[in-house]
C-alpha positions in Angstrom: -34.8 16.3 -10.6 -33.8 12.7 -11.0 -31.9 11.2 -8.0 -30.2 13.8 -6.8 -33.7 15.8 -5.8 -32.3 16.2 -2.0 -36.1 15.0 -0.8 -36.2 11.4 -2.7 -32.2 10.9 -2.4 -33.1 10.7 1.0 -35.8 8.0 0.8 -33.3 5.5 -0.6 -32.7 2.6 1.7 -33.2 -0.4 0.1 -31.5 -2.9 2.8 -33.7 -1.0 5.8 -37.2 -2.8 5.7 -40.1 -0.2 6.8 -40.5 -2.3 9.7 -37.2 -1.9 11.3 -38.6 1.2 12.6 -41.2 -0.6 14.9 -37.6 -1.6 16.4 -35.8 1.7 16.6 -34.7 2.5 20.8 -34.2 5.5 22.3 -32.9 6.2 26.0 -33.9 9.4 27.3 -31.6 8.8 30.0 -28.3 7.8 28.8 -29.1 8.4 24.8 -27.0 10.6 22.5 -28.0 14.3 22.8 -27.9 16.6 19.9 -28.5 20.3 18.5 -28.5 22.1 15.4 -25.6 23.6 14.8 -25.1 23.9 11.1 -28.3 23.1 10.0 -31.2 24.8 9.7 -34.9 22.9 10.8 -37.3 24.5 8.4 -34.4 23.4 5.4 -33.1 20.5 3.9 -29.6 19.4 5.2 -28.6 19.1 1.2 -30.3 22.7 -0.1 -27.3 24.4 2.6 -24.9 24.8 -0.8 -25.4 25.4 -4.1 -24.2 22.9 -6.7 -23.0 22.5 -10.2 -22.9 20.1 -13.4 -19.3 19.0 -14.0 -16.8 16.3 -15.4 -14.2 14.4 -14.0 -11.5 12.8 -16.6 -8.1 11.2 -15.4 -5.1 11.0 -18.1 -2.1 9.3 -18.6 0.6 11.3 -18.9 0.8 10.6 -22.6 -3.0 12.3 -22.6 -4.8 8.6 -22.8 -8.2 9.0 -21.1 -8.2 6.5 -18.2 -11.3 7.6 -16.3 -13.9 9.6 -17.3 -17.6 10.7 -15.5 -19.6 13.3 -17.0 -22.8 15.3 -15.8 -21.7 14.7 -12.1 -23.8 17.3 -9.6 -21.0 18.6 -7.3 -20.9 21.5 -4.6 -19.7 24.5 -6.1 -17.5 24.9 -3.7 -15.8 22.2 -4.3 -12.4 22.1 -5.6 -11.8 19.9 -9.3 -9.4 18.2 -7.1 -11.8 16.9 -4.5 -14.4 16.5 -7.6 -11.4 14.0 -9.5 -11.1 12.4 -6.0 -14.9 11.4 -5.2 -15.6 10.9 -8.8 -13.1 8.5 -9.5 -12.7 6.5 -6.0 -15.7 7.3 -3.4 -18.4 6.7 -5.8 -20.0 3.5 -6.2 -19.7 2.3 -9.8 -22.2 -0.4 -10.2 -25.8 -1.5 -8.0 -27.0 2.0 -7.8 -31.0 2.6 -8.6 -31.0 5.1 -11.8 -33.8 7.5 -12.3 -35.1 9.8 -15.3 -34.8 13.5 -15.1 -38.5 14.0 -13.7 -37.7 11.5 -10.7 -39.2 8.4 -12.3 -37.2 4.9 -11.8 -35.5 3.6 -14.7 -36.9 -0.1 -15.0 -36.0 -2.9 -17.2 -38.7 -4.6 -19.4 -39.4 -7.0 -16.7 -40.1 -4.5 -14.2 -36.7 -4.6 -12.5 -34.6 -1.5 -11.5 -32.0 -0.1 -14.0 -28.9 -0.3 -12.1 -25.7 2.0 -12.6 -23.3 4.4 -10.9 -23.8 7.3 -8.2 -23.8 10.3 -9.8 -24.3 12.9 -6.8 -22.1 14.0 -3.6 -25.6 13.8 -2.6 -26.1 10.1 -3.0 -22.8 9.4 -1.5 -23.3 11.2 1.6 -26.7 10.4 2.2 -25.8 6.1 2.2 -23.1 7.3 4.7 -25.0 9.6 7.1 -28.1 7.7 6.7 -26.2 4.4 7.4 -24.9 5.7 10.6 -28.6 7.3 11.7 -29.8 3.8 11.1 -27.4 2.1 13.3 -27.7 4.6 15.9 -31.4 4.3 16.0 -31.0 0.5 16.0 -29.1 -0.1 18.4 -30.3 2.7 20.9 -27.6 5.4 20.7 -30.1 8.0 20.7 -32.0 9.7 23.7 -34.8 10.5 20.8 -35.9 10.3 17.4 -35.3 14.0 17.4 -31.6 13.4 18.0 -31.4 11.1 15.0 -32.6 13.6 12.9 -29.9 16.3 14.0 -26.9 13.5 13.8 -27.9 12.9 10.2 -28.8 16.4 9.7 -25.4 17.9 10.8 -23.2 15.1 9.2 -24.8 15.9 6.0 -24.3 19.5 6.1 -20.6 19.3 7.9 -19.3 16.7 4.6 -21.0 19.0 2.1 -18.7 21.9 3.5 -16.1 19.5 3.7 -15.8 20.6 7.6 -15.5 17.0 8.1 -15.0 13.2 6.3 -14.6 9.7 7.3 -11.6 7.7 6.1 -11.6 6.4 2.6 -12.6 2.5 3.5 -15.7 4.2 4.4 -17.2 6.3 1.4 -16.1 2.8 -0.2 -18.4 0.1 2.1 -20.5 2.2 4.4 -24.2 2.3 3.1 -23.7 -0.1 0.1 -25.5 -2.9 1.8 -28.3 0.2 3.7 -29.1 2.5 0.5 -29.1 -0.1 -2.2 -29.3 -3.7 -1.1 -25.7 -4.8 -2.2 -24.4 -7.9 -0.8 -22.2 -10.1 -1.0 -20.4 -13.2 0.6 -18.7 -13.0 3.8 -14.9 -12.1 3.4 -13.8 -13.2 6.7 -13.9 -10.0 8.8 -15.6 -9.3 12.0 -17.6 -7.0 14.1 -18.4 -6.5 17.5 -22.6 -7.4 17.7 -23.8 -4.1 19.5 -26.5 -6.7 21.0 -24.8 -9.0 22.7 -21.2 -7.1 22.9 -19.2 -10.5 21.5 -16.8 -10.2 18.5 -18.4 -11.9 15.7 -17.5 -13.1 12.2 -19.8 -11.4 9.5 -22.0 -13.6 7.7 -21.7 -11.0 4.4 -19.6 -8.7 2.9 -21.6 -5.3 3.8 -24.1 -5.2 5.9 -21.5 -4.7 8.4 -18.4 -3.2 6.4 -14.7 -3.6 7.1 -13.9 0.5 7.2 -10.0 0.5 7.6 -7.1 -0.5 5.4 -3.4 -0.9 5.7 -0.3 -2.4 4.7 2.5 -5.0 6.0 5.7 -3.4 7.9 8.3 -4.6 4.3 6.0 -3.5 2.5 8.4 -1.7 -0.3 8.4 1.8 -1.3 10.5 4.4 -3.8 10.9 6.9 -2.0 13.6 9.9 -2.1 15.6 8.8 0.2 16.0 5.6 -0.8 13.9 1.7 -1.2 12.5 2.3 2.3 9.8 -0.3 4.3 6.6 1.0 4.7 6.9 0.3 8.2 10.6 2.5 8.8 8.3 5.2 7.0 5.6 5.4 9.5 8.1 4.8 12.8 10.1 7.1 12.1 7.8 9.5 10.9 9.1 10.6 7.8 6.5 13.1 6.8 7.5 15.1 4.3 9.8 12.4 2.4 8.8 12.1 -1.5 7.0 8.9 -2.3 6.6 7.3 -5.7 3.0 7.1 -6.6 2.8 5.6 -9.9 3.5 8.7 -11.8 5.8 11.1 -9.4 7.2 11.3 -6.9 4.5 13.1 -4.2 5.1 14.1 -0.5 3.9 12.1 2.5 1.7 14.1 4.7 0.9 12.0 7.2 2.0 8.3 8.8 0.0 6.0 10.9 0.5 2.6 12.7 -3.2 0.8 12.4 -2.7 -1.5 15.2 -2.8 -5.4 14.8 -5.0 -6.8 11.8 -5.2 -9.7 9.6 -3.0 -9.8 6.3 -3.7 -11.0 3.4 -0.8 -11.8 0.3 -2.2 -11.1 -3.5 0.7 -12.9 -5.4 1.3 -11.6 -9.2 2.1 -13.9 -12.2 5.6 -12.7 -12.1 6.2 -13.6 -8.6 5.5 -10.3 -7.0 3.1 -9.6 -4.4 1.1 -7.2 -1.9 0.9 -7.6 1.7 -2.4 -5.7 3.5 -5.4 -6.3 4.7 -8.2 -7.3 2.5 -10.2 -4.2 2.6 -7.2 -2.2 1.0 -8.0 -0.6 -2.2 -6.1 -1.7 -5.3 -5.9 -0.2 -8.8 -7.1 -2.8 -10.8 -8.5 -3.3 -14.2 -10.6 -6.8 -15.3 -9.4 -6.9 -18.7 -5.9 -5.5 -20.2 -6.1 -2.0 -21.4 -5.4 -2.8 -24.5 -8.5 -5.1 -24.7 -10.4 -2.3 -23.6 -10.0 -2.6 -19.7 -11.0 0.5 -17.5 -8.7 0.7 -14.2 -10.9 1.1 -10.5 -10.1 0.9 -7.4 -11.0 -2.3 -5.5 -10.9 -3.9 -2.4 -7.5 -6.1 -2.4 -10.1 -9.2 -1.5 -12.2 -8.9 -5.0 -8.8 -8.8 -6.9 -8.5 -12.4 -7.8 -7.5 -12.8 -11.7 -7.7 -8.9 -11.9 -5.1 -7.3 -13.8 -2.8 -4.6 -11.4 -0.5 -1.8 -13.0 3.1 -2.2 -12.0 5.7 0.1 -12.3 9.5 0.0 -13.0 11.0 3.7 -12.2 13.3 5.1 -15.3 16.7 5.2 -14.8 17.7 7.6 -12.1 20.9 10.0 -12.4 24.4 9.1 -11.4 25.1 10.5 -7.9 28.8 12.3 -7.8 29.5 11.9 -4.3 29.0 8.5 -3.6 33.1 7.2 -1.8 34.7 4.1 -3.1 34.5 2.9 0.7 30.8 2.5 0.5 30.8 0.9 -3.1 33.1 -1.6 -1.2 30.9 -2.0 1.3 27.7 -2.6 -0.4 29.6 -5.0 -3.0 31.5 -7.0 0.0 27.7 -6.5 1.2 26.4 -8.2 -1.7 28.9 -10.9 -2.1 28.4 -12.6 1.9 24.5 -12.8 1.0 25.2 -14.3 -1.5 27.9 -17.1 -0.6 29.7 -15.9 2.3 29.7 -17.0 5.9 30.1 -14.9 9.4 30.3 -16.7 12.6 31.6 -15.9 16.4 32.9 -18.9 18.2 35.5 -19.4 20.8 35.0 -19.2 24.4 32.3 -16.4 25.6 32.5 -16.0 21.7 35.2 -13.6 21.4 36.6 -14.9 18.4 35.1 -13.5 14.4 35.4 -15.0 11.3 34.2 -13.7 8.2 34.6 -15.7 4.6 33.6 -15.5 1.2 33.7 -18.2 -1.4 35.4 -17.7 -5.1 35.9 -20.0 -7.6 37.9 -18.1 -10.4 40.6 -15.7 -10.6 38.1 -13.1 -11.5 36.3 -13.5 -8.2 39.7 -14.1 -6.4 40.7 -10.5 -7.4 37.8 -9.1 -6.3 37.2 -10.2 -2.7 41.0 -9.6 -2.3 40.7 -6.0 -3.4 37.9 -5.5 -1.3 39.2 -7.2 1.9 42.7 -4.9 1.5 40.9 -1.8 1.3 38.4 -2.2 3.8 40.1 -4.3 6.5 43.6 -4.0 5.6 44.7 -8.0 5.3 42.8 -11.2 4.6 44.1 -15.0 4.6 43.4 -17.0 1.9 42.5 -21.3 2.2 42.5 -22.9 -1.0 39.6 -26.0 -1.7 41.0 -28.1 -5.0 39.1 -30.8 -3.8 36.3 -29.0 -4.8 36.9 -27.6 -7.9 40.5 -26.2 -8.8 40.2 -22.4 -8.5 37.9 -23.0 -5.4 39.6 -20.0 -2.7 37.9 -18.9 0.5 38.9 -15.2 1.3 39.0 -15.1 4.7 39.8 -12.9 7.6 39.7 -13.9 11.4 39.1 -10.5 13.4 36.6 -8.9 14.9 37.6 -5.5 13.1 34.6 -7.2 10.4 32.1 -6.9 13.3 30.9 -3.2 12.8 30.6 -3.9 9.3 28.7 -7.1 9.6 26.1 -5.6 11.9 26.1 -2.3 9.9 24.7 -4.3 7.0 22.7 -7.0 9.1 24.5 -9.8 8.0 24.3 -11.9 11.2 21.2 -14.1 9.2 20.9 -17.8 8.2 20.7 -18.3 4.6 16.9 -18.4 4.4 16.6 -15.6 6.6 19.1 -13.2 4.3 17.7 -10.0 2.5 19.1 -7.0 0.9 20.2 -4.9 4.0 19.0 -1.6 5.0 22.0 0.5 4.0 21.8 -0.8 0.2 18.1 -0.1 0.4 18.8 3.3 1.5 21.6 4.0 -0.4 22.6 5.3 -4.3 21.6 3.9 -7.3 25.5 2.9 -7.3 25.2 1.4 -4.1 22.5 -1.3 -5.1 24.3 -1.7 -8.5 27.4 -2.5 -6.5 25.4 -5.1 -4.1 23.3 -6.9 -6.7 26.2 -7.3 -9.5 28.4 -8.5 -6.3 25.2 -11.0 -5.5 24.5 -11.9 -9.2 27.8 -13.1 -9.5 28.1 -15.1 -6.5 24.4 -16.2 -6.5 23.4 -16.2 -10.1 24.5 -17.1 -13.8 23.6 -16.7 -17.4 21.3 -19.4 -19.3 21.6 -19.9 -22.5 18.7 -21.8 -25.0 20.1 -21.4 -28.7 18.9 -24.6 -30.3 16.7 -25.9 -33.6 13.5 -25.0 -31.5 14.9 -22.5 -29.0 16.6 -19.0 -29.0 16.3 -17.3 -25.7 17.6 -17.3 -22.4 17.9 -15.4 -18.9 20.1 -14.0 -16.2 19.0 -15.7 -13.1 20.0 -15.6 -9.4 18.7 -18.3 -7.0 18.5 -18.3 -3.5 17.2 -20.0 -0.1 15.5 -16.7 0.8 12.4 -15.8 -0.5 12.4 -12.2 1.2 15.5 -11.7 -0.5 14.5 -13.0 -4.2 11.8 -10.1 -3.4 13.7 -7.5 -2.2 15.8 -7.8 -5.0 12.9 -7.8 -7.5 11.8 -4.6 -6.2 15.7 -3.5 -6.1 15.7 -4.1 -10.0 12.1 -2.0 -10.3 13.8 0.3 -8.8 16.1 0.5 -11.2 14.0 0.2 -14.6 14.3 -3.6 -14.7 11.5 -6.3 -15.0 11.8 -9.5 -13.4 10.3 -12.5 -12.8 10.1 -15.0 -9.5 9.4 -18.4 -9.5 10.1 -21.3 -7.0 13.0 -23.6 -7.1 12.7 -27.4 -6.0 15.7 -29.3 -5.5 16.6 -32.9 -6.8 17.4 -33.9 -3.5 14.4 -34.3 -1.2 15.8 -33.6 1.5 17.1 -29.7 0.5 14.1 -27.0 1.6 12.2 -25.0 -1.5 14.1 -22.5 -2.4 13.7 -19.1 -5.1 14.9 -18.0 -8.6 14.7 -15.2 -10.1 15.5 -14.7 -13.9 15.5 -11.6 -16.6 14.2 -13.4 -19.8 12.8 -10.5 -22.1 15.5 -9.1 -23.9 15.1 -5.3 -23.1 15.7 -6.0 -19.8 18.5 -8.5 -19.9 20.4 -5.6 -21.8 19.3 -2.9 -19.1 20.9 -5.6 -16.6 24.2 -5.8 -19.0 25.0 -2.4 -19.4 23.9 -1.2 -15.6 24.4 -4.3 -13.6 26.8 -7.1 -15.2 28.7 -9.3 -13.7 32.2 -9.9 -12.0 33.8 -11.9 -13.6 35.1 -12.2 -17.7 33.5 -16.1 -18.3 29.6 -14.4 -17.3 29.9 -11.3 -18.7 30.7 -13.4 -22.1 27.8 -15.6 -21.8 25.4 -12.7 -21.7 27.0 -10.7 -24.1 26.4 -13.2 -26.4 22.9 -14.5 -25.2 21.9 -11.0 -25.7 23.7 -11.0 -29.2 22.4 -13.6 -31.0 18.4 -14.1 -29.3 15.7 -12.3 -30.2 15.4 -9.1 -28.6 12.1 -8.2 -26.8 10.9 -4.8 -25.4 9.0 -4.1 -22.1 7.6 -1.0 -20.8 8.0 0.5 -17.7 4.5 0.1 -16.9 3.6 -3.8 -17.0 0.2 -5.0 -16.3 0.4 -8.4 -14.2 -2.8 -10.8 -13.3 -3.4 -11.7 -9.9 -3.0 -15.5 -9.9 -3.7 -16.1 -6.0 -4.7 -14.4 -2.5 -3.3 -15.7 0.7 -3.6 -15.2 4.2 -0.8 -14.3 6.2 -1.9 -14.2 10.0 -2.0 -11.1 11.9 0.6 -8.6 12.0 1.0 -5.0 12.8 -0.2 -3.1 10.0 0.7 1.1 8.6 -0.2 3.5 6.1 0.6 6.8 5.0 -0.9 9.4 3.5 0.4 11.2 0.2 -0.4 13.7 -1.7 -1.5 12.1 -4.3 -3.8 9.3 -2.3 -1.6 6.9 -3.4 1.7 5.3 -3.5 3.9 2.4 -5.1 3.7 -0.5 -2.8 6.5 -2.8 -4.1 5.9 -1.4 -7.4 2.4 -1.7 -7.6 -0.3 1.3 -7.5 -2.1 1.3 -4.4 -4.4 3.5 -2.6 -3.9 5.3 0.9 -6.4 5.0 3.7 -5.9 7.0 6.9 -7.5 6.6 10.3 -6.0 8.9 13.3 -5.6 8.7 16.6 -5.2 11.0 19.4 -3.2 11.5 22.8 -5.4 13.1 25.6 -2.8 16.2 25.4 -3.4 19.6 24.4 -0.1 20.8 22.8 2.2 18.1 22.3 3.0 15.7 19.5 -0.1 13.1 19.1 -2.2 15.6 21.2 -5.4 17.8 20.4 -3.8 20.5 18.5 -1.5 18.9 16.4 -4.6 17.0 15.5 -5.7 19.5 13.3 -2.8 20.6 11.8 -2.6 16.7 11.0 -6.4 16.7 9.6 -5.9 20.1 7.5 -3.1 18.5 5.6 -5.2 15.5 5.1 -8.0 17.6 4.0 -6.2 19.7 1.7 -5.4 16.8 -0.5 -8.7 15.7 -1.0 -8.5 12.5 1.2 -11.2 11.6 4.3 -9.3 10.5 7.6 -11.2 9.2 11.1 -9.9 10.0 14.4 -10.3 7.8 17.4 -11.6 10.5 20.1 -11.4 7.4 22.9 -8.5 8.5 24.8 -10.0 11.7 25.8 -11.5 12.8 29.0 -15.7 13.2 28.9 -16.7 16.2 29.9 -16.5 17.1 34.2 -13.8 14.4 34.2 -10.8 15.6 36.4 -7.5 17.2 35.4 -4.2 16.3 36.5 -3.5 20.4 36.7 -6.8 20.9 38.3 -10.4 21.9 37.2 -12.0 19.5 34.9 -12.2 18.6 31.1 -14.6 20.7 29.1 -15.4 17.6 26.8 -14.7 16.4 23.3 -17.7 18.7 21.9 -15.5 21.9 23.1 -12.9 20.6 21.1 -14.7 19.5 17.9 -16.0 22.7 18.2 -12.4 24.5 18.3 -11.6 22.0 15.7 -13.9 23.2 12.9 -13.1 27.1 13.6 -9.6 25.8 12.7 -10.4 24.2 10.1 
């Protein structure tokens, strides 16, 4: 019936010409050998499950429909959950060859093909497994046709009984360019030519896919423990922490470091930004909502101009246990990023100094306070020359040391950024730190004029990782900001970064949870906020993408959630998760906690690959004696597991 009759889903492949089989090679000798396993000869690969008619539709949690596909055909034994997952994200939206109920294409007047979504697992799975048949038979992986026929025969079957999947890049790109002739220009990745074994730069966007995705190591997340990198995540293997995905907070199941790949920077119109590779999935929208926008996921390298939802958390709950020592620490913390200075000099360096500028009584009391009740003394030099409150709380001992390299603070200026500890610390932690930073860093702006009446809270800085940190800080903490760059008057000064709080909701979120130190700034705001107009912002903020950059290459992670997605410095993101594997029965990274890895992947409705290189081929020798039994034997303990 239509496109998803199993015998003419399977004659769609629009980008193989009929005479790239004259060029199909087999090699009886050293070719792929396969049997039947789970599918049957004298059947169809797609007639081995029953399916069903059914709907997928994504809400908001105010009820607002955000996604909705109806009349999908879906194996009944499917869960809605894995339904909502390749409905929404695995199938291709646009280029697709419709047909009528009788099996008839769908043309235009002038003869052309009516083009529109997949519809059908079917359809998905068959530009997937067909795609890898063809390369196979291209290329000469095969020892026969015959072979062919049972790899694409057996894939099929094991994805419809979701005994296995790929990861997510590839239900996105495989097959798009094989099944329907989609194309596009060439985004700057490569492949390795199976003909002449070289690494070479695609000349187009899918005839030879990009299937992997992941994220830079800063890459900020709120997470339960904390604003934690998405790099400390995946080192220190933190499955099991709670992740912000948008909506809730969801449980990582899984962490992976991807190796070394190229990074790209998508830069937001408020200053943020997202650091992954280009193939990474984004949840974007064309248009605003409001305008009639529908959210997708795409690739982060199609994402230019695209609007991307990002999301400030609400205001978390005041922690009761938090000591007056580590307030003091984060503020003192807060206050040497800001304008304080920490050096080692002396012969063999043996001698510490640690200083902090002030330049009112306000700010005087303050680091003195601090400086008593965490070190016990300070000196004090006074500056009148520069202005005549100007004081420089000081204290020469190297009982500041632990603290310094507790909170990182050994950094140049445009090196600094909002250390660890604060990061992981309570929501009265990071107030402490960024109301001690705002006031040593920042100030209040006021435009109250004829033509004006606004203004902003604004902290400037050398630093642009620790503008951005701090942006993410105040996310974190229900408060929208904005990043710009900030040139000097004097040539000879480096770029530096500002960041203000201009609506008027926020600036009065900053007032009442942040503020400042001292009485003369806490005035200004007071009555900035008093007497301008006062406008509201959401939580959720939709910001346009306004440029893509590329980085170099870096080391790149990902994790896996619950959800299949996460928060990446405030922004919704997708998860994409490829494995790999230690050539180890029972210990960690090994066979068996391979599939205790896979079925948590699986159970949430996400595809994952595995790299099987590391293991031994079958009849190779074992360190213990005997020999290995093969990677088959294992696959096929693997699916009796799974």
């Amino acid at each position: 019936m239509g496109p998803l009759d199993s015998h003419l889903v399977q004659k769609v492949h629009l980008g193989q010409a009929e005479t790239d089989k004259d060029q199909f090679r087999y090699n009886s000798d050293t070719g792929l050998r396969f049997k039947r396993v789970f599918s049957n000869e004298n059947r169809n690969p797609f007639e081995e499950v029953d399916y069903e008619r059914r709907q997928s539709v994504i809400r908001e949690p105010d009820g607002t429909v955000v996604f909705e596909m109806k009349d999908l055909e879906i194996p009944t034994g499917w869960s809605q959950v894995a339904t909502d997952i390749i409905a929404q994200k695995y199938f291709r939206k646009t280029g697709v060859p419709q047909y009528y109920a009788d099996g008839q294409p769908k043309l235009t007047n002038d003869g052309k093909s009516v083009l529109g979504p997949e519809t059908s697992v079917k359809q998905t799975i068959h530009r997937l497994a067909g795609t890898w048949r063809y390369w196979g038979e291209k290329y000469g992986y095969f020892a026969s046709p015959e072979d062919g026929q049972f790899f694409y025969d057996e894939i099929v079957v094991m994805m419809l009984k979701q005994m296995a999947a790929p990861n997510s890049p590839q239900w996105f790109n495989t097959g798009l360019y094989w099944a329907y002739g989609i194309n596009g220009p060439a985004q700057g990745h490569y492949y390795v030519d199976p003909d002449t074994a070289v690494l070479t730069k695609s000349t187009d966007a899918y005839s030879h896919p990009q299937p992997h995705a992941c994220g830079r190591y800063n890459t900020k997340l709120f997470t339960s423990r904390g604003v934690l990198n998405l790099g400390e995540v995946v080192e220190e293997k933190m499955t099991g922490i709670k992740v912000f995905d948008g909506e809730k907070f969801v449980e990582v199941k899984a962490v992976k470091n991807n190796g070394v790949k190229k990074v790209y920077r998508a830069i937001l119109k408020n200053g943020n930004y997202l650091d992954f590779t280009d193939d990474h999935l984004i949840y974007v929208s064309a248009t605003q909502k409001k305008s009639g926008g529908e959210y997708e996921w795409k690739e982060l390298k199609q994402i230019l101009a695209h609007k991307v939802k990002q999301v400030a958390l609400a205001p978390a709950k005041s922690s009761d246990s938090v000591s007056q020592k580590k307030l003091d620490q984060a503020a003192l913390a807060g206050w040497v990023v800001g304008d304080g200075y920490y050096n080692q000099y002396g012969k063999d360096r043996r001698k510490t100094v640690l200083e902090v500028s002030t330049i009112d009584d306000d700010e005087y009391k303050k680091m003195t306070g601090l400086f008593s009740r965490l070190f016990g003394k300070y000196t004090t030099q006074t500056r009148k020359s520069i202005e005549s409150k100007y004081r420089l709380v000081c204290l020469d001992s190297k009982a500041v040391n632990q603290f310094v390299q507790a909170f990182d603070l050994v950094r140049t200026p445009s090196a600094a950024d909002v250390p660890g500890l604060v990061r992981r610390g309570t929501k009265e932690e990071k107030i402490a730190f960024l109301q001690a930073l705002f006031q040593a860093s920042g100030d209040v702006h006021q435009h109250i004029g004829r033509d004006r009446n606004d203004g902003e809270v604004v902290l400037f800085s050398p630093s642009l990782d620790l503008i951005h940190s701090v942006q993410v800080l105040l996310l974190g903490l229900g408060i929208y900001s904005n990043v710009t760059v900030s040139r000097s008057q004097q040539p000879e000064r480096k770029v530096g970064w500002r960041l203000f709080i201009a609506l008027g909701s926020e600036r009065e979120k900053f007032e009442n949870l942040i503020g400042f130190v001292s009485r003369d700034k806490r005035e200004k705001l007071a009555k900035l906020n008093k007497k301008t107009t006062k406008q509201i912002k959401s939580l959720v903020s939709e910001e346009t993408v306004v440029a893509i950059e590329y980085l170099g290459e870096e080391e790149v992670y990902d994790i896996q959630t619950a959800s299949g997605r996460f928060a990446a410095n405030g922004v919704i993101v997708h998860n994409c998760f490829i494995q790999a594997i230690k050539d180890d029965l029972v210990n960690d990274g090994g066979i068996m906690d391979l599939w205790v890895r896979e079925a948590r992947l699986f159970k949430y409705g996400s595809g994952t690959g595995t790299n099987f290189s590391s293991l031994r081929g079958r009849g190779e020798p074992l360190a213990g004696g005997g020999v290995s039994s093969g990677l088959m034997s294992w696959l096929r303990i693997g699916d009796r597991a799974a």
